[in-house]
C-alpha positions in Angstrom: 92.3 38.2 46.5 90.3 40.1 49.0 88.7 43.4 47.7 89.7 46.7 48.8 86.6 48.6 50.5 86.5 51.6 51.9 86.2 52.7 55.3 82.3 53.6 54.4 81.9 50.4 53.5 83.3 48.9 57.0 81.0 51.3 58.7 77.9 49.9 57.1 79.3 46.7 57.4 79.6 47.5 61.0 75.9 49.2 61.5 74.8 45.4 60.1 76.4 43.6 62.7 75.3 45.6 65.5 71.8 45.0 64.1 72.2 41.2 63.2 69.2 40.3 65.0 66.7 41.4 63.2 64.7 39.2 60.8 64.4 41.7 58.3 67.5 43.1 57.9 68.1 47.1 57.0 66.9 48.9 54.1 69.3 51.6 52.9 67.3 54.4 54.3 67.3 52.3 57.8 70.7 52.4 57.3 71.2 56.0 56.8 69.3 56.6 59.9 71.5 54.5 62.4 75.0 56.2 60.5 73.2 59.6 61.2 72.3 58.7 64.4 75.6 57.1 65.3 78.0 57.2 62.9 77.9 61.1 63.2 79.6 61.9 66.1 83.0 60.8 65.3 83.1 59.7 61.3 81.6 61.5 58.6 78.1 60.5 58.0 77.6 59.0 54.5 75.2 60.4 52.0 72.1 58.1 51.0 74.0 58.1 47.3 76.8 57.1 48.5 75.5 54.4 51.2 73.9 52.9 48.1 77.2 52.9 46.2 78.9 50.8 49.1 76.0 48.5 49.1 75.9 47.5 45.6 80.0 46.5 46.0 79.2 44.7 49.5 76.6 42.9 47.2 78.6 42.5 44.3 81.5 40.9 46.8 78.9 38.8 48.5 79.1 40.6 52.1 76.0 41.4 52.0 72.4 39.8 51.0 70.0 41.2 49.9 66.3 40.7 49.9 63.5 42.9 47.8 60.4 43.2 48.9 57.6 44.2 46.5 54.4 44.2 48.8 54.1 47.5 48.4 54.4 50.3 45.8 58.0 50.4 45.5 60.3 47.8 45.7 62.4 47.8 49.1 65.5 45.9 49.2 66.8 44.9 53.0 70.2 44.1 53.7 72.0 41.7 55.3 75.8 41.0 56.2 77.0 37.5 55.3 79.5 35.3 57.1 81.7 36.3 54.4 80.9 40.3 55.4 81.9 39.6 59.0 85.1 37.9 58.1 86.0 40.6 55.8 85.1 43.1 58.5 86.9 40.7 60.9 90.1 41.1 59.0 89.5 44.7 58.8 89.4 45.1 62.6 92.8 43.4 62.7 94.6 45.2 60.6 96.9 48.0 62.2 96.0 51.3 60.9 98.7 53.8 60.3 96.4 56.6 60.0 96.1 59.6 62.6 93.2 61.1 62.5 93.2 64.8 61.0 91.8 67.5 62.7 89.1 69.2 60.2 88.4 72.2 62.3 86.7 75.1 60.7 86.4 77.0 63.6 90.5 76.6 64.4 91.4 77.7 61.0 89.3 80.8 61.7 90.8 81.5 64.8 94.5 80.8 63.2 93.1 84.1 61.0 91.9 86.2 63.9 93.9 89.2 63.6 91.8 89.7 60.7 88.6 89.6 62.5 89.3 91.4 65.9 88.8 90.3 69.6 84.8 90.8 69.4 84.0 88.9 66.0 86.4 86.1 67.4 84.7 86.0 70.7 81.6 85.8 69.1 82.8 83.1 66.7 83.8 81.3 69.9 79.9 81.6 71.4 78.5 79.9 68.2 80.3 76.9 68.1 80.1 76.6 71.9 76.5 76.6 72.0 76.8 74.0 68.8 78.9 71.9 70.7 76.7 72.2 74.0 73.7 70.7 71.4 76.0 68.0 70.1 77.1 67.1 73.6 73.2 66.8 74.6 72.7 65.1 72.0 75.4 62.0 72.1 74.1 62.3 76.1 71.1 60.8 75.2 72.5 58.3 72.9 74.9 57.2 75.6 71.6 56.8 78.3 69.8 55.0 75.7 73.4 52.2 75.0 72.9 52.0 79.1 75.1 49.5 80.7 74.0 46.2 78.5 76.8 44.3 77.3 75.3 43.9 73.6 76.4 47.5 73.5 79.4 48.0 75.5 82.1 48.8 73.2 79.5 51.1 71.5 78.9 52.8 74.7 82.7 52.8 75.6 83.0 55.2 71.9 79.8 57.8 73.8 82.0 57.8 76.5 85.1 59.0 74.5 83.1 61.2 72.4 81.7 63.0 75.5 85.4 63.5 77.2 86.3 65.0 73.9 83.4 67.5 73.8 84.2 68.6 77.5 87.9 68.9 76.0 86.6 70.9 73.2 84.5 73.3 75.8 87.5 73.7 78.1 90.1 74.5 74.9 86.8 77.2 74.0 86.9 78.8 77.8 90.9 78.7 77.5 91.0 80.7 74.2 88.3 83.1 75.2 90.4 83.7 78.3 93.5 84.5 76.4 92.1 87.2 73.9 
């Protein structure tokens, strides 16, 4: 019977294959890193606790090695996916998902509530996040010209794409709502 994993667990699984070149392997910390780095954008980033959770069951189903180091002071343990990770992520891939994504907006429920807070403190509201948004937006820029045009990377530079249109969606929705208060 196959296991049931989470979507976190995918994820890593997923920041191993796009890394399956190296000797090494990832450490969990390595690992945090590339999910803050990429992960971010458009799925919640996992916490280090809970990256090692997913590990040890990845381990435990034999979808991941792993190899511990002890050269230095501490112990380091580097991961691995296994054939039987990639078929397991494989399957994954394949399976039709039913679920829409939610929209977690903190800044739309606020603005759902702003006849309590007035024109000025919504407008305001409306400045923040754009100028948090225009930071995010620089910031998946940069990942998108680092993914270039290399094959190795498409698909991940096809999601920087997408991410970007949906920031400039987000920017025009801000510009539209300013406009109608």
């Amino acid at each position: 019977m196959t296991p049931s994993l989470s979507t976190t667990s995918y994820a890593l699984l997923s920041l191993l294959v796009i890394d399956s070149g190296s000797e090494d392997g990832l450490t969990g910390y390595e690992l945090k890193q590339r999910a803050d780095f990429t992960l971010r954008f458009y799925w919640v980033s996992p916490a280090m606790s809970q990256i090692y959770t997913e590990l040890e069951k990845l381990t435990s189903h034999s979808y991941v090695s792993v190899d511990e180091d002890s050269s230095g002071r501490r112990t380091t343990k580097h991961f691995r996916i296994t054939p039987a990770g990639r078929a397991a992520l494989h399957a994954w891939l394949r399976e039709p998902s039913d679920d829409f994504p939610v929209l977690k907006h903190p800044v739309a429920l606020r603005l759902m509530l702003g006849a309590m807070m007035g024109t000025d403190e919504v407008t305001t509201m409306l400045d923040r996040y754009e100028k948090a948004l225009d930071e995010r937006r620089r910031e998946l820029e940069a990942v998108r010209e680092m993914l270039g045009d290399r094959e190795s990377v498409a698909y991940a530079a096809r999601v920087a794409d997408w991410g970007l249109t949906f920031f400039d969606a987000e920017a025009r929705a801000i510009e539209q709502t300013r406009d109608s208060l």
